[in-house]
Backbone bond lengths (Angstrom), bond angles and torsions (degrees), N, CA, C in turn:
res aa  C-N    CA-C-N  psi(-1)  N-CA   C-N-CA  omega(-1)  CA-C   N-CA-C  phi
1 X - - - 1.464 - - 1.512 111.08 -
2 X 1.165 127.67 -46.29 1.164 123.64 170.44 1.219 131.48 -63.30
3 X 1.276 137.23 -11.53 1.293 142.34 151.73 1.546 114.73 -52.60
4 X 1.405 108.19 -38.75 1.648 117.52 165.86 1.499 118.48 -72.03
5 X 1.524 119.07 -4.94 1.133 109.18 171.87 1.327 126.63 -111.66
6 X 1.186 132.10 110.98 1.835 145.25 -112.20 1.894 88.68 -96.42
7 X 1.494 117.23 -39.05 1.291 124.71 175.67 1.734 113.16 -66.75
8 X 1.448 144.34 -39.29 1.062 150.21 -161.68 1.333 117.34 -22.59
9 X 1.155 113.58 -44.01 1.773 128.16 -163.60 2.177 76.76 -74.10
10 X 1.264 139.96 -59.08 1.207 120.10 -167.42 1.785 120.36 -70.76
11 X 1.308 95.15 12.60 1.798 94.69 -165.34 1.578 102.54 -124.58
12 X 1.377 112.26 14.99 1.428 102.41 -161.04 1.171 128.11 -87.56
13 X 1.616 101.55 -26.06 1.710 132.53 171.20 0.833 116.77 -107.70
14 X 1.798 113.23 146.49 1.437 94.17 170.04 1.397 132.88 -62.63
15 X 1.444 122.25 162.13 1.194 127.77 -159.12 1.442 119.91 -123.00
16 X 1.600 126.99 116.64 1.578 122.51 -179.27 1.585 104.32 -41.44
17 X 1.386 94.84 -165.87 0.928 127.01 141.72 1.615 133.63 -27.10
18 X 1.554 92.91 -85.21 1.245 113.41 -171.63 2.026 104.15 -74.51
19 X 1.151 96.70 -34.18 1.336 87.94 -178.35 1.505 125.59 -68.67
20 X 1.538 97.46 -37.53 1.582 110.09 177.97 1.455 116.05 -55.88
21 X 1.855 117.09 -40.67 1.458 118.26 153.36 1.306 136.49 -31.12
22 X 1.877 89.41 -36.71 1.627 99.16 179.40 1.337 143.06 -65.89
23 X 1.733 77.44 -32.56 1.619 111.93 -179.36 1.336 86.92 -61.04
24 X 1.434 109.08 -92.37 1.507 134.71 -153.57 1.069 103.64 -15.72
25 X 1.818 123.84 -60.75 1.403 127.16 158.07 1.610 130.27 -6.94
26 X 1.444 83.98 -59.05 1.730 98.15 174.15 1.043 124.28 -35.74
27 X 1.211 96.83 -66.47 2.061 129.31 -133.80 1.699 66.98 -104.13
28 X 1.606 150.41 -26.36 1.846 118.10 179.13 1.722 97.79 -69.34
29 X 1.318 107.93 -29.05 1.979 112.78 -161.26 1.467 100.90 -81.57
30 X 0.785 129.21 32.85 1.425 127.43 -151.16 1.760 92.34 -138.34
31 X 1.628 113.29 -75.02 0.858 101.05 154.78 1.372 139.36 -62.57
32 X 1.537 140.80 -15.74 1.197 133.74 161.98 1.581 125.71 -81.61
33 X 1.358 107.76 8.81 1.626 128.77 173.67 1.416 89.05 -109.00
34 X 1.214 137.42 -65.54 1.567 127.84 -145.16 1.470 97.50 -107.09
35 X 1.538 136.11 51.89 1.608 116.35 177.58 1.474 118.78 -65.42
36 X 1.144 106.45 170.01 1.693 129.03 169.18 1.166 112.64 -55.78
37 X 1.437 148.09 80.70 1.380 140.76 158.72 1.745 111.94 6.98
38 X 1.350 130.71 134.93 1.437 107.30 141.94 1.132 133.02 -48.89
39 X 1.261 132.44 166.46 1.212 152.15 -139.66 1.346 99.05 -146.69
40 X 1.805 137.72 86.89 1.012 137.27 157.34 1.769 127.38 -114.38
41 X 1.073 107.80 21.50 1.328 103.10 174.03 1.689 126.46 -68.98
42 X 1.221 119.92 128.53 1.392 124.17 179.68 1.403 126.62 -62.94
43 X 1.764 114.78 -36.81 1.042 140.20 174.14 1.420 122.72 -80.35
44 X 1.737 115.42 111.46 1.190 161.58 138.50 2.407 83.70 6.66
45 X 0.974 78.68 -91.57 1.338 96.66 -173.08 2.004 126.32 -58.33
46 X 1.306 90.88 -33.20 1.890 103.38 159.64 1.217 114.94 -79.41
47 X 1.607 130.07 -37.19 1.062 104.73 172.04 1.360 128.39 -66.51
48 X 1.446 122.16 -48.33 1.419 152.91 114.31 2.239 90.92 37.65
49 X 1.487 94.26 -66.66 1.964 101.90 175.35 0.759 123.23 -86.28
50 X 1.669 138.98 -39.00 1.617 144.74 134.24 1.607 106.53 -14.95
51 X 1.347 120.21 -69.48 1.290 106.50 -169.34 1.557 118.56 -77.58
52 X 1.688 113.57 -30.69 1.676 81.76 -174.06 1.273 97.41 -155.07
53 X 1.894 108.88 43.79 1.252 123.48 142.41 1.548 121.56 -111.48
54 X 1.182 109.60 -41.05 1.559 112.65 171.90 1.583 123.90 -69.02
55 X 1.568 118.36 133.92 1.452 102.00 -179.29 1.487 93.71 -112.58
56 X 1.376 108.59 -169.44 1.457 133.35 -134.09 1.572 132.16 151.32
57 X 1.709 110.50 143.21 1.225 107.16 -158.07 1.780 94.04 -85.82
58 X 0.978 136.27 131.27 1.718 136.17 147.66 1.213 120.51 -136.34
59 X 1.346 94.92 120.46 1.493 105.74 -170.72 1.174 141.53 50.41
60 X 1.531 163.89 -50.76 1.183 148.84 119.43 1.469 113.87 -90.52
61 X 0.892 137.16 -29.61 0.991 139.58 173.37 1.844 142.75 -80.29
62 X 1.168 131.99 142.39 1.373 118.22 -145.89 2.135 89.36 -144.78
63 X 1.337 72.27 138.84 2.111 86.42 -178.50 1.670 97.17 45.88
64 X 1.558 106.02 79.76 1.311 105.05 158.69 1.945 81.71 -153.72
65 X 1.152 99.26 168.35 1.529 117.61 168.49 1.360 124.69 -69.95
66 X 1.161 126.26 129.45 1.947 115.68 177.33 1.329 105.68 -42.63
67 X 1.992 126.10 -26.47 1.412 109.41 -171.83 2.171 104.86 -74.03
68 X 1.429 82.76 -46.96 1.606 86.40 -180.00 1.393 131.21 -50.11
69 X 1.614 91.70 -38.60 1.888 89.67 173.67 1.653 122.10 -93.50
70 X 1.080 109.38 -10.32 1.727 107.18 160.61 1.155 104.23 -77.44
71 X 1.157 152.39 -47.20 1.284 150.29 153.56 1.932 114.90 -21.42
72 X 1.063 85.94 -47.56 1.856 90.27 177.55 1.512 112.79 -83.22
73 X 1.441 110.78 -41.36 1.269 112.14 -178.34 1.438 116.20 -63.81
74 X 1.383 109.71 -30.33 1.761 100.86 178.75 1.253 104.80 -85.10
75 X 1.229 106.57 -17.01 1.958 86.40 172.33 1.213 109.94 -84.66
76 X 1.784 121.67 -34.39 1.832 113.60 173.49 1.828 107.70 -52.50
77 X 1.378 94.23 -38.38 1.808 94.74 179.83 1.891 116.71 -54.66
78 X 1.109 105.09 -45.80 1.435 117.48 178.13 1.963 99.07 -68.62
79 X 1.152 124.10 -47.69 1.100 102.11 -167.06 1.954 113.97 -75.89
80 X 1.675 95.08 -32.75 1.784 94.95 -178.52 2.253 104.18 -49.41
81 X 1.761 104.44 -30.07 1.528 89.79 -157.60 1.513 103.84 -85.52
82 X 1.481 94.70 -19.84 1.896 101.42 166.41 0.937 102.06 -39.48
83 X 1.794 117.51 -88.85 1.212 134.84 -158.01 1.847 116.16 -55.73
84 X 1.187 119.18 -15.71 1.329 117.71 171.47 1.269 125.73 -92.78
85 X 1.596 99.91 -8.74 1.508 96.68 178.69 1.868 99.37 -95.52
86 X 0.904 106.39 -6.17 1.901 114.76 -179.61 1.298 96.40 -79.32
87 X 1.550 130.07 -63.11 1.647 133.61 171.26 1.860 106.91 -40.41
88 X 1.049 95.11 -38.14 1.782 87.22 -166.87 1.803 94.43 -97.11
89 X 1.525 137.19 20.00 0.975 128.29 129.54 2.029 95.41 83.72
90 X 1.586 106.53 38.83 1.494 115.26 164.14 1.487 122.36 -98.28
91 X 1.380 116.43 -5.97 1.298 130.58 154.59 1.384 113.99 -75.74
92 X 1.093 140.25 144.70 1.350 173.07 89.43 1.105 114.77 -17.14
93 X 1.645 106.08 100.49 1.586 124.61 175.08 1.377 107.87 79.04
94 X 1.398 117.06 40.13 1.536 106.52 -178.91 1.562 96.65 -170.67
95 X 1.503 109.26 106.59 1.603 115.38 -168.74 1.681 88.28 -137.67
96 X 1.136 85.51 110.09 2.126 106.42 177.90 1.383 100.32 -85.09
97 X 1.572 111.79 125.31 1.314 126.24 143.27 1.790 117.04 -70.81
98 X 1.442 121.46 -41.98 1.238 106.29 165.70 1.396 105.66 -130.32
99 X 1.057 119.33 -161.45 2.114 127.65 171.04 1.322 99.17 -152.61
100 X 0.815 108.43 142.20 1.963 119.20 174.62 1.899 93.99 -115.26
101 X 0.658 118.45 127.85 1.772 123.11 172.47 1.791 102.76 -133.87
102 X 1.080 104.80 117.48 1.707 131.65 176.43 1.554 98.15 -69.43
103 X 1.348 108.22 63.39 1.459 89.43 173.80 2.119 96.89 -104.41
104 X 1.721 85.75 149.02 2.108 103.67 175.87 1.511 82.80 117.17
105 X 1.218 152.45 19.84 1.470 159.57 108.30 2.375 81.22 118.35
106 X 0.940 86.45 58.97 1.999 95.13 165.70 1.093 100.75 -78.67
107 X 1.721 114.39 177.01 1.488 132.12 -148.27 1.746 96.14 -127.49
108 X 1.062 82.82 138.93 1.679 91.79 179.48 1.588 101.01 111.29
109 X 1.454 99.03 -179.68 1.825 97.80 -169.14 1.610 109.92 -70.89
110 X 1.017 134.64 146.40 1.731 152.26 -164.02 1.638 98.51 -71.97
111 X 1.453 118.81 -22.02 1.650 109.71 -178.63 1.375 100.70 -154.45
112 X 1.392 104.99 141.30 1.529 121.47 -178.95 1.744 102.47 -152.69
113 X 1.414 97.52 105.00 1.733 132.61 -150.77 2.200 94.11 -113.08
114 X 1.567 96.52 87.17 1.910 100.02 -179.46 1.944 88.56 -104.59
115 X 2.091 89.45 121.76 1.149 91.55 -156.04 2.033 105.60 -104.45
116 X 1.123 125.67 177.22 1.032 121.91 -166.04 1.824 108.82 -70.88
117 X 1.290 121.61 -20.43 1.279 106.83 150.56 1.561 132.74 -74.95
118 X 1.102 135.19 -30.60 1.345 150.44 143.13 1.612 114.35 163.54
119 X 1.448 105.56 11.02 1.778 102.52 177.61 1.029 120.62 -64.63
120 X 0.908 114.09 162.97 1.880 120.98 172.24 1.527 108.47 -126.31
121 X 1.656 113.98 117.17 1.176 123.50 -156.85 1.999 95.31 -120.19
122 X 1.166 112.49 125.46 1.193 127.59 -179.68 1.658 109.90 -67.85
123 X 1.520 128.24 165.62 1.766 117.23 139.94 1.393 109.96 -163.60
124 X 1.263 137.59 -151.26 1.305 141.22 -177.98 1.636 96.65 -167.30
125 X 1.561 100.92 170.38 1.757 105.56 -178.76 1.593 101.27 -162.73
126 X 1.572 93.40 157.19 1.354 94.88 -167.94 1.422 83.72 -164.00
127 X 1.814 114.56 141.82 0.999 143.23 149.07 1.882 106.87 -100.93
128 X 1.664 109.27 117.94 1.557 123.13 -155.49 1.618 82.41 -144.57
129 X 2.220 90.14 134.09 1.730 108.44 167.74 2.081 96.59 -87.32
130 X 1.041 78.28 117.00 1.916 80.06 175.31 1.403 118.86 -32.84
131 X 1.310 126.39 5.58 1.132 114.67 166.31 1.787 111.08 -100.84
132 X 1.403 96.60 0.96 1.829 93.08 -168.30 2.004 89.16 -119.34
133 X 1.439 113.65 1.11 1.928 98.17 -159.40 1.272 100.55 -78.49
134 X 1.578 134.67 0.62 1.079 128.12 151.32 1.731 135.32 -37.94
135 X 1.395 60.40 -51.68 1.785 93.36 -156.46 1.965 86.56 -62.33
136 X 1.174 91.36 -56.02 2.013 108.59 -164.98 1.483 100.42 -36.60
137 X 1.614 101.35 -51.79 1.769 117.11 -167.77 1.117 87.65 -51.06
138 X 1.360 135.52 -95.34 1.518 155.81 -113.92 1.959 100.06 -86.37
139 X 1.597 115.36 -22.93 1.152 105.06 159.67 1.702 127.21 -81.26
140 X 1.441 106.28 -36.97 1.868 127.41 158.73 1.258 113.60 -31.80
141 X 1.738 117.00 -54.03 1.100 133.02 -166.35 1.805 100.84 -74.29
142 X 1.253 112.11 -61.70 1.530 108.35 170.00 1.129 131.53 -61.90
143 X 1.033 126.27 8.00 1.740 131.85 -176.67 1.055 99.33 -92.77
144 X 2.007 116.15 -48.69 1.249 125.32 -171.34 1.695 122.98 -60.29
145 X 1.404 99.66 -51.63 1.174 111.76 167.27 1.758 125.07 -64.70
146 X 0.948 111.77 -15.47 1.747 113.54 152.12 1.253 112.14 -54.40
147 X 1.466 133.48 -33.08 1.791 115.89 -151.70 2.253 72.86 -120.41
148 X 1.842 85.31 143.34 1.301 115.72 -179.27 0.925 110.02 -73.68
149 X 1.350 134.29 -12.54 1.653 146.67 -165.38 1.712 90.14 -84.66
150 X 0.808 141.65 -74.34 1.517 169.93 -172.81 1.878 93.11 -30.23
151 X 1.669 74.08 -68.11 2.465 86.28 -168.11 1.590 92.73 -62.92
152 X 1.566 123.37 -20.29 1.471 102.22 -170.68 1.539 121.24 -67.87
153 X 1.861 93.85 -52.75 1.096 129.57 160.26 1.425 110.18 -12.81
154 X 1.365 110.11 -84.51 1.614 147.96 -163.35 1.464 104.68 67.41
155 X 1.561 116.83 50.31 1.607 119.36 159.92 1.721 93.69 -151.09
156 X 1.505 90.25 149.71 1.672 110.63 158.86 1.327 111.08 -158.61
157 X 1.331 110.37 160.97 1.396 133.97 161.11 1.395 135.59 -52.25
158 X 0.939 141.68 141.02 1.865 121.62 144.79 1.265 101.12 -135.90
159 X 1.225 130.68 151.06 1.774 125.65 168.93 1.431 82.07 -129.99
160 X 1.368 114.73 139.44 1.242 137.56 143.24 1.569 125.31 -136.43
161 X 1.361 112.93 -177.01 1.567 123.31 -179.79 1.569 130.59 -50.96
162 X 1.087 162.75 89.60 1.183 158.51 -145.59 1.052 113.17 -67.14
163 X 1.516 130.40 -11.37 1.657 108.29 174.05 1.450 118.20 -107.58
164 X 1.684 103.48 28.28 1.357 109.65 -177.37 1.852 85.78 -108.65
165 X 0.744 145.43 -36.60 1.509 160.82 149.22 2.141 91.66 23.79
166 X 1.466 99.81 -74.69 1.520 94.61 -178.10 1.668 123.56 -45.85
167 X 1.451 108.59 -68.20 1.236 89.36 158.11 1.142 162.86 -7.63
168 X 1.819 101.45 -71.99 1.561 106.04 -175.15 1.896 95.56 -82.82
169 X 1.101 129.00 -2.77 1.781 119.58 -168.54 1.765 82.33 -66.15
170 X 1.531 105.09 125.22 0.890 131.02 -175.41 1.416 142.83 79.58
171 X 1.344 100.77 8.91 1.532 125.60 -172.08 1.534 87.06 -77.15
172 X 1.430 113.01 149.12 1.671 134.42 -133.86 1.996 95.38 -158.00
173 X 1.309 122.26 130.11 0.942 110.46 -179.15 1.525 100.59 -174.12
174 X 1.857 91.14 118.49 1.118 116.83 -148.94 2.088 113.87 -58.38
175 X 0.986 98.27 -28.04 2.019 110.61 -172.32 1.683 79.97 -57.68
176 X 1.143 114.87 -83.13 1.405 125.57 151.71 1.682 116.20 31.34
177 X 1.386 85.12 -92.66 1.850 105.12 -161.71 1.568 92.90 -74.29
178 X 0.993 124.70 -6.69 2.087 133.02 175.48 1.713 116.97 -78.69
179 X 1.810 104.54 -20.00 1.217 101.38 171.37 1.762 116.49 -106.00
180 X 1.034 109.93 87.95 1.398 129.27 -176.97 1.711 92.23 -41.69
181 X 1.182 96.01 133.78 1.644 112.19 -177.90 1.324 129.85 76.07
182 X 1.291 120.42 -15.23 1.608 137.58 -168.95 1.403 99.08 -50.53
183 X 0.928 136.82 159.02 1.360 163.53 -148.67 1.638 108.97 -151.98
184 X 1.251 148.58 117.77 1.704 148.27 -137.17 1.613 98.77 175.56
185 X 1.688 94.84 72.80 1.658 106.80 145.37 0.912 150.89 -43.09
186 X 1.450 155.41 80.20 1.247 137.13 -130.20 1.680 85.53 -143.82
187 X 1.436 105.10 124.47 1.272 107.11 -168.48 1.470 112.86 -133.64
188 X 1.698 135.14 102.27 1.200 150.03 -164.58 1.659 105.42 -64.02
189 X 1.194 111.42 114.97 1.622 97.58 168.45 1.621 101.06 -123.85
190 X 1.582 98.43 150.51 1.193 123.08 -166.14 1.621 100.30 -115.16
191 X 1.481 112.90 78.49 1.548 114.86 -168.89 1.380 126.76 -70.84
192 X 1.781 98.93 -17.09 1.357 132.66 -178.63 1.263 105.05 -67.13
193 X 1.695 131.20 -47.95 1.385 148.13 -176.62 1.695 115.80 -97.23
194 X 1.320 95.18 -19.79 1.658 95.95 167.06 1.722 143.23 -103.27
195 X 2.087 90.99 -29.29 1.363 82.18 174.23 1.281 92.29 -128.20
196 X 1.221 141.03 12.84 1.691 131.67 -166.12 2.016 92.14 -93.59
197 X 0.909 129.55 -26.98 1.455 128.71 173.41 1.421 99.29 -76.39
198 X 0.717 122.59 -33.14 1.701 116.60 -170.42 2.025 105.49 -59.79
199 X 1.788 84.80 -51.71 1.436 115.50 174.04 1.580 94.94 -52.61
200 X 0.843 174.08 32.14 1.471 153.42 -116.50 1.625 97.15 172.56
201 X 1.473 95.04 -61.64 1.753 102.61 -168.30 1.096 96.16 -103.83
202 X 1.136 154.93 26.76 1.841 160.57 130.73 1.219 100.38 -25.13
């Protein structure tokens, strides 16, 4: 997958401050150079091959399907507003010297947050249709809790979509409530209100 993702060489390390700006930069011009074609087919069954038989370049990504790369892009979208709201210091108890973000859909956890005291803070991200952000949480949550770094820790991340936000307020999960003291960030980004204007005045 990452060979399909045209940005990689800027996402590979973690990233300051200033650099992560740089990126972000990127990966908005990217999509406002490479958009999504409209979408007018009448047919049930053509669109059906348009979306996730035909490939195509959109936006960072190159020879993937319009289904595959909107799929990536809302999760790169969810992770750039994560990670910028951590740089601009809206978390509580968690001030990043760099962020590593797995964006081109790589293996291993989606965020790795080395913080200005010297911790190393784990996370995961997910762009979820409210009928599946259940599902997203409760797998996010178990991935995390697999790696020993995480239980040592006793903090992590999650960034996801903001209009799944109602829902999960109060979502409860039991691996979870077993680590006495854990600490479980869960941070709503509104990519629509944060970086799509940015995209706008480019």
């Amino acid at each position: 997958m990452s060979k399909k993702f045209i940005l990689k060489s800027h996402f590979e390390e973690g990233l300051n401050r200033e650099e992560f700006l740089m990126a972000k930069e990127l990966y908005l011009e990217t999509l406002e150079n490479n958009p999504c074609a409209p979408i007018s087919h009448g047919s049930t069954i053509e669109l059906i091959k348009l979306t996730k038989r035909d490939l195509g370049p959109i936006g960072p990504y190159i020879d993937l399907t319009i289904f595959e790369s909107l799929n990536r892009i809302g999760s790169d979208l969810v992770l750039l507003t994560g990670a910028e709201k951590l740089f601009n210091d809206k978390i509580p108890g968690i001030s990043p010297s760099t962020i590593t973000l797995k964006m081109g859909n790589k293996a291993g956890e989606d965020i790795i947050i080395k913080t200005t005291d010297g911790k190393t803070i784990f996370g995961e991200a997910f762009n979820a249709a409210p009928s599946f952000c259940k599902t997203k949480m409760r797998d996010s949550i178990h991935k995390l809790l697999k790696n020993q770094e995480v239980i040592k820790e006793k903090k992590a991340v999650i960034f996801c979509n903001e209009d799944i936000k109602e829902i999960l307020t109060g979502y409860s999960n039991q691996r979870l409530l077993v680590q006495h003291g854990f600490k479980l960030h869960i941070i709503y980004c509104d990519y629509e209100k944060n970086l799509i204007p940015q995209l706008e005045t480019n």
